[in-house]
C-alpha positions as CSV (number, residue, x, y, z in Angstrom):
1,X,0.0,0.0,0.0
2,X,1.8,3.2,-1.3
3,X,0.1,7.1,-0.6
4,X,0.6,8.4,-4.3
5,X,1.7,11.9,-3.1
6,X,0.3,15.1,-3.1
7,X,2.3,16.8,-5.7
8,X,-0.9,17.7,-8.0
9,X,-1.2,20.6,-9.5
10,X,-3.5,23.4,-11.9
11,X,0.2,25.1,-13.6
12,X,1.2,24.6,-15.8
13,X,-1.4,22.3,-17.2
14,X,0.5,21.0,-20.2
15,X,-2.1,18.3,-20.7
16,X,-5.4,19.0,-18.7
17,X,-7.2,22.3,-19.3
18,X,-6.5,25.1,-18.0
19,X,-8.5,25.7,-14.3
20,X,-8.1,21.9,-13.9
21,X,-5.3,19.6,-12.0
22,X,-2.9,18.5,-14.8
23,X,-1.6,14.5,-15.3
24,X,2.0,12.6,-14.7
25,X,2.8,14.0,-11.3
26,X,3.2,10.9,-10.0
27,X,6.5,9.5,-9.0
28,X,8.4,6.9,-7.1
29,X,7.4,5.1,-4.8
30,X,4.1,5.0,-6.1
31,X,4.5,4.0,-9.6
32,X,5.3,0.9,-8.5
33,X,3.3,-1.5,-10.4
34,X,2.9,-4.0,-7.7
35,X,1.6,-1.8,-5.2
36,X,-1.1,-0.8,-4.5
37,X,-1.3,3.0,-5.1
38,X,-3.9,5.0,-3.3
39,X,-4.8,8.4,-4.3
40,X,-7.0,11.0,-2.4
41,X,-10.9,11.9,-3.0
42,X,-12.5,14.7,-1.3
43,X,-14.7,13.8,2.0
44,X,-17.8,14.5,2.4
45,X,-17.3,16.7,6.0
46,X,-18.5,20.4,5.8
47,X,-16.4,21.0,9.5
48,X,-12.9,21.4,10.6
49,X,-10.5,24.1,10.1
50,X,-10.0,23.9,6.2
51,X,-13.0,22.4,4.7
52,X,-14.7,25.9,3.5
53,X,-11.5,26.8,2.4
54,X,-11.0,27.1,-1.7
55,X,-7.8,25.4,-3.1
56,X,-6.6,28.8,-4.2
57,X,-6.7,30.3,-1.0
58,X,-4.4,27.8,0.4
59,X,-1.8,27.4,-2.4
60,X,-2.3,30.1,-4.9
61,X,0.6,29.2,-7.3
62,X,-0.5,25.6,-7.8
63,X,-4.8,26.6,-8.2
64,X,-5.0,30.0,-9.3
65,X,-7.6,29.1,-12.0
66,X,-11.2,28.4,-11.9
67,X,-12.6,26.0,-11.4
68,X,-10.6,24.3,-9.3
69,X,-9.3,27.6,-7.7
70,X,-12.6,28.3,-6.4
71,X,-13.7,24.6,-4.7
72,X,-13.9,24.1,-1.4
73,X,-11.1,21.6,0.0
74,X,-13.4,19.1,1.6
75,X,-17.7,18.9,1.4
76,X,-18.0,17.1,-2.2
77,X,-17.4,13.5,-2.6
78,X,-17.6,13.0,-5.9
79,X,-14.5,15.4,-6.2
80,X,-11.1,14.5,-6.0
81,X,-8.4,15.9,-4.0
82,X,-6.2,19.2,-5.9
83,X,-3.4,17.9,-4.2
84,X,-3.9,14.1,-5.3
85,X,-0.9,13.0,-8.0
86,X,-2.1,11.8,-11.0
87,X,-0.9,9.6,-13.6
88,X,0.4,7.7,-16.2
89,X,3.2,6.4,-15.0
90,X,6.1,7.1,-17.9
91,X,5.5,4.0,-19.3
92,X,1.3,4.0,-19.7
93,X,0.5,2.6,-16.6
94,X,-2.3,3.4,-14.9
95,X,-1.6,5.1,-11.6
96,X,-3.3,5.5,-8.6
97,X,-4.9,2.3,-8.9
98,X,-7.8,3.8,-6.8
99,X,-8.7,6.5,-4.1
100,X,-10.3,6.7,-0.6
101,X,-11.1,10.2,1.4
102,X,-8.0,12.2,1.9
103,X,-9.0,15.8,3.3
104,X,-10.2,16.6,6.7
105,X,-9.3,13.5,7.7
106,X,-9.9,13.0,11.8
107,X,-6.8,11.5,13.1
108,X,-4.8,10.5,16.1
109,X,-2.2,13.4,17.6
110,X,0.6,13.4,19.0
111,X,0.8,16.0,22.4
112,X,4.4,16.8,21.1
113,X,2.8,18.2,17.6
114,X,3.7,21.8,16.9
115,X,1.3,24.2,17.5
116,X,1.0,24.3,12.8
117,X,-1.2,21.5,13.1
118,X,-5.4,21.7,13.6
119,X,-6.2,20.4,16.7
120,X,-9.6,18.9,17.6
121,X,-8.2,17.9,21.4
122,X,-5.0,17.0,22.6
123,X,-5.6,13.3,21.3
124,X,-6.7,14.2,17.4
125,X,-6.4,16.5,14.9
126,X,-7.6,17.1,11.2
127,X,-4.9,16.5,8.5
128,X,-5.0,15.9,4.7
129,X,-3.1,14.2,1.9
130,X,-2.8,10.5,-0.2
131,X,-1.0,9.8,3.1
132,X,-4.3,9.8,5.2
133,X,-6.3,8.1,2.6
134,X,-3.8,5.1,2.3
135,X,-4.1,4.2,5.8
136,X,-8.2,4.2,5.4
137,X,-7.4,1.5,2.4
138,X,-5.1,-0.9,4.6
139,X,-8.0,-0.8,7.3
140,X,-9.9,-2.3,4.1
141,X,-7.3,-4.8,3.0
142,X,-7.0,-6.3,6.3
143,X,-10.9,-6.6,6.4
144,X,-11.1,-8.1,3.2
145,X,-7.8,-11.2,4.2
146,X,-9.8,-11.5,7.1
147,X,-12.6,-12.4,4.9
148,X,-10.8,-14.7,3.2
149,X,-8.9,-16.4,5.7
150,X,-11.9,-17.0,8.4
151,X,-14.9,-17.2,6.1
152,X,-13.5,-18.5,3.0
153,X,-11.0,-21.0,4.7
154,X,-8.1,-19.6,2.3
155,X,-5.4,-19.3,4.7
156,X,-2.7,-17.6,2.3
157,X,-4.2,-15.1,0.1
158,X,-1.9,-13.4,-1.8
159,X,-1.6,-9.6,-2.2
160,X,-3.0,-9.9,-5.8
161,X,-6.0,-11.5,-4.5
162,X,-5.9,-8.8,-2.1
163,X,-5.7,-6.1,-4.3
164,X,-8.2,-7.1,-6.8
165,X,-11.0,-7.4,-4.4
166,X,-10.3,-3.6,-3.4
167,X,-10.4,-2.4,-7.2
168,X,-13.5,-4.6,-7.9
169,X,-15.2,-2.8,-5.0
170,X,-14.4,0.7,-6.5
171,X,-17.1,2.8,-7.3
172,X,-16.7,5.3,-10.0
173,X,-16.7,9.2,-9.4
174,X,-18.4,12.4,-11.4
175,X,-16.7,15.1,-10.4
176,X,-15.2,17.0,-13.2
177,X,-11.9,16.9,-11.9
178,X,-12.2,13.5,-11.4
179,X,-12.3,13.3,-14.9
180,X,-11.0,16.4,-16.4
181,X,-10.0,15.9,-20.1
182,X,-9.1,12.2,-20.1
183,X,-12.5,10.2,-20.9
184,X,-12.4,6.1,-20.2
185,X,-11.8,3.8,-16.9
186,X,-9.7,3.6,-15.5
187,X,-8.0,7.0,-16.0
188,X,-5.3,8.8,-15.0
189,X,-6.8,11.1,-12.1
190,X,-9.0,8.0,-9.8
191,X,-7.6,5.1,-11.1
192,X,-10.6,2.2,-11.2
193,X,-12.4,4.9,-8.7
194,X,-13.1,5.2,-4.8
195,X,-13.0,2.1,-2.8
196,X,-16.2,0.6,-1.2
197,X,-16.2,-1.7,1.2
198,X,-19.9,-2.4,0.9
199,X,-19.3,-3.7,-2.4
200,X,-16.2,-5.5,-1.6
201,X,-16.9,-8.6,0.5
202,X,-20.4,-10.4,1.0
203,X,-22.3,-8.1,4.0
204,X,-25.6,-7.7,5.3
205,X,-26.0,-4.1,3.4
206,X,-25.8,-6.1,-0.1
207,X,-28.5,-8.8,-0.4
208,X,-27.4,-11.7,-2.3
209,X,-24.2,-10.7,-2.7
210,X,-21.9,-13.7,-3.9
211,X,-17.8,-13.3,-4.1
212,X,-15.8,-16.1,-6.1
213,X,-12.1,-16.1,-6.7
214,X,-9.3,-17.8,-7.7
215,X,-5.9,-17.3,-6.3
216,X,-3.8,-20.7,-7.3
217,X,-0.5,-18.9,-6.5
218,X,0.7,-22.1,-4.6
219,X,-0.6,-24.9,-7.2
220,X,-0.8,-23.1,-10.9
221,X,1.7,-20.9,-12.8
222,X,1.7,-20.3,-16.1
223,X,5.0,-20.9,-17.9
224,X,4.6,-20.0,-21.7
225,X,2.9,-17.5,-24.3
226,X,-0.4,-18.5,-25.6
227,X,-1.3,-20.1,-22.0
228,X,-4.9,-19.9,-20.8
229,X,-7.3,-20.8,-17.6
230,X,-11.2,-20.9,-18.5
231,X,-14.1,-20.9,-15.8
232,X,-17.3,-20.7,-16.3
233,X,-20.7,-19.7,-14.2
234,X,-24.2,-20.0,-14.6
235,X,-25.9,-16.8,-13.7
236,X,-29.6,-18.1,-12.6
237,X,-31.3,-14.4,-13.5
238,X,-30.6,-11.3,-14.5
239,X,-28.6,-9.1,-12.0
240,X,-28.2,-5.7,-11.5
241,X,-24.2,-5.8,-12.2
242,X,-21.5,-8.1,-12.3
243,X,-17.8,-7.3,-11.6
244,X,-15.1,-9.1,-12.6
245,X,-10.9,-8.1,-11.7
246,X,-7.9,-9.9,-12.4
247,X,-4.8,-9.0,-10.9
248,X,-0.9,-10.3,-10.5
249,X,2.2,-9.8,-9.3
250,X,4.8,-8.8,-12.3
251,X,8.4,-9.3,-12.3
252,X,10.8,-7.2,-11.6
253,X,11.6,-4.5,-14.1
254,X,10.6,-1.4,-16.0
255,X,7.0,-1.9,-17.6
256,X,5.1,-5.1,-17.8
257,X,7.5,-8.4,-18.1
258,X,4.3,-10.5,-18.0
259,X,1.3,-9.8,-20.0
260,X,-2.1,-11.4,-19.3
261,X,-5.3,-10.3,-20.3
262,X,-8.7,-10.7,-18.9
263,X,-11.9,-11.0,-21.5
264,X,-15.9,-12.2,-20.5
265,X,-18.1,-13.8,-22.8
266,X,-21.7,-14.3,-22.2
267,X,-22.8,-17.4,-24.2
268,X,-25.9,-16.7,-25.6
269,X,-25.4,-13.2,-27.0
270,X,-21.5,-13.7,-27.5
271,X,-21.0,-10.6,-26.5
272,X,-17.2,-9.9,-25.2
273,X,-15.7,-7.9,-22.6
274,X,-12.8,-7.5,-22.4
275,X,-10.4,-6.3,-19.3
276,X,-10.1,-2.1,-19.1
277,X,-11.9,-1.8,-22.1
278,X,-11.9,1.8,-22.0
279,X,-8.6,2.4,-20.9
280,X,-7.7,5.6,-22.3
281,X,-5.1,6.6,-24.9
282,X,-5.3,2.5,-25.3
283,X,-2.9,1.5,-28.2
284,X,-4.1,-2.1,-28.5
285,X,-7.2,-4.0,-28.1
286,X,-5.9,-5.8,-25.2
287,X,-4.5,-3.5,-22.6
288,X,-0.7,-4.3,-22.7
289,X,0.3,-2.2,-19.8
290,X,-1.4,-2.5,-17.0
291,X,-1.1,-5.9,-14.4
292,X,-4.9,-4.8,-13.0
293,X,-7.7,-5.7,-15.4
294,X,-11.1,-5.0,-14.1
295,X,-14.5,-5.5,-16.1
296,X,-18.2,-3.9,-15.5
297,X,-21.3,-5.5,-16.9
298,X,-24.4,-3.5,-16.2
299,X,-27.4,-4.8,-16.1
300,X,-26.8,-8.5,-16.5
301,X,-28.6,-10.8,-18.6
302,X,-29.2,-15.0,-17.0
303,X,-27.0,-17.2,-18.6
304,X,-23.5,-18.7,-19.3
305,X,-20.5,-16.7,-18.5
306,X,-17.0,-17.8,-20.0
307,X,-13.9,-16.4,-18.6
308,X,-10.2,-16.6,-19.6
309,X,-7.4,-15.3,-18.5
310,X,-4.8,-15.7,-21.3
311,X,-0.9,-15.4,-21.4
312,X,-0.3,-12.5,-24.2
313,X,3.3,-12.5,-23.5
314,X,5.4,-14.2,-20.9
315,X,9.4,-13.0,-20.8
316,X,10.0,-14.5,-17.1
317,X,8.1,-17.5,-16.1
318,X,6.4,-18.5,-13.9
319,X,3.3,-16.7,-13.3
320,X,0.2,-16.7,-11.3
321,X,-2.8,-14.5,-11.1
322,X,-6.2,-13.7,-8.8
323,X,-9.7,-13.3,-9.8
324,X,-12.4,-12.1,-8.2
325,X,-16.2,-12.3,-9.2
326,X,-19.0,-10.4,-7.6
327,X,-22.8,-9.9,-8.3
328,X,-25.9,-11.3,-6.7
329,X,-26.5,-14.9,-7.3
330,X,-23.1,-15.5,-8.9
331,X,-22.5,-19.2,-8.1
332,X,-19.5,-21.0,-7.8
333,X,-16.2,-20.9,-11.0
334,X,-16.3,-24.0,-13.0
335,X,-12.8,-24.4,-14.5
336,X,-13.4,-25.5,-18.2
């Protein structure tokens, strides 16, 4: 879990427009592409010492345009953070992967803080920045392996397990500078969106919400190009939406060494879907630079899904993948 830094910033845009935060601010350690990278949205609290306060008021020389000179810091949701770094990475990747609340954050104090800070009490003040939304994103990940390790009986889930239950939870964001300039999902400014626990794990706010996965890491690795794993489902009646992610941990090395790719068919229509579809500024087809490939189906129809996860291009074998599947009703994977 990496904070993706707070280095955003409105000048000068040299992609975005002008009045809006610009791309490829992002740096090391968070365009790592096996970590998670975590990004900050804008809460929803209308209190505390900063959230009336208008990003050009606070930093002048980074927002002095409209509109995101005149937004409040904290108060809209759907909003990201001006401070937030965005992506690429300098090789296409996407980065942050997601995003969780990241201003006006309540938080823990230490009596020896200097008197710069915004107290609520002795004990807690109100901060902001990727580096308090990261935190709020390993409280979820060690929900969700606790999930997996006392309700599903999987004792060793692996961080790409891990991480593509978070991204498959994410739920996409309208604000325009969420979206400024750069249409598709994932994109450059929230990733695959804010994470939501509600949507992540079976819970009693989601009726009939099922979670399958694989995560073979210990039993199955691919080991050449042209490689592929099949499973299949039987969706009993139509459901409202069905989430798919696939996820792995690359090798070692600039840009992707391994390349899999993630496509859905539904059986009687045919119709494909096929992993970050939409991925912006895409090149190929099949996205051939990202090792997180997540797919939406809205509104979907009963019947027979097919899934594959297929080897594109493999330079360093061995490798594994996870999977995760959620909708209501989904039954269990049947590996075909």
């Amino acid at each position: 879990m990496i904070a993706a830094g707070n280095e955003g910033t409105g000048i000068p845009p040299r992609k975005a427009d002008p009045g809006y935060v610009d791309w490829l601010s992002i740096g090391s350690p968070a365009s790592c592409k096996n970590a998670l990278t975590v990004g900050a949205s804008r809460s929803d609290r209308t209190t505390g010492p900063l959230a009336a306060r208008t990003w050009s008021s606070l930093w002048p020389g980074k927002f002095p345009l409209p509109p995101i000179a005149n937004e409040t810091v904290s108060g809209d949701p759907e909003s990201l953070a001006a401070f937030s770094s965005r992506g690429p990475c300098d090789d296409h990747r996407i980065k942050p992967d997601l995003v969780a609340p990241g201003t006006e954050i309540l938080s823990t104090r230490s009596r020896l803080a200097p008197p710069t800070t915004y107290p609520a009490s002795n004990s807690y003040t109100f901060d902001s920045g990727t580096s308090m939304a990261a935190p709020l994103v390993s409280g979820c990940a060690a929900l969700v392996r606790q999930y997996y390790v006392q309700s599903r009986a999987h004792a060793n889930p692996s961080a790409a397990l891990l991480k593509a239950t978070l991204v498959n939870s994410t739920r996409w964001l309208n604000g325009n500078d969420a979206n400024a300039n750069i249409p598709g999902k994932p994109n450059y400014h929230q990733g695959h969106g804010r994470v939501c626990m509600a949507l992540a794990i079976p819970n009693p706010s989601q009726p009939g919400l099922a979670l399958q996965f694989v995560d073979d890491w210990q039993t199955f690795q691919f080991t050449r190009t042209g490689q592929r794993k099949r499973y299949q489902f039987v969706l009993p009646a139509d459901a409202p939406e069905l989430r798919f992610c696939m996820a792995y941990t690359d090798r070692p090395a600039r840009g992707l060494q391994n390349n899999l790719n993630l496509i859905v068919e539904h059986a009687e229509t045919r119709k494909k879907y096929i992993g970050n579809e939409s991925l912006p500024v895409a090149l190929t087809v099949l996205d051939a630079d990202n090792n997180m490939e997540s797919i939406r189906i809205a509104g979907a129809k009963a019947g027979t899904y097919n899934i594959s996860v297929i080897v594109a291009n493999l330079l360093q074998p061995k490798q594994d993948f996870a999977l995760v599947v959620t909708g209501v009703g989904v039954p269990a994977l049947t590996p075909i």
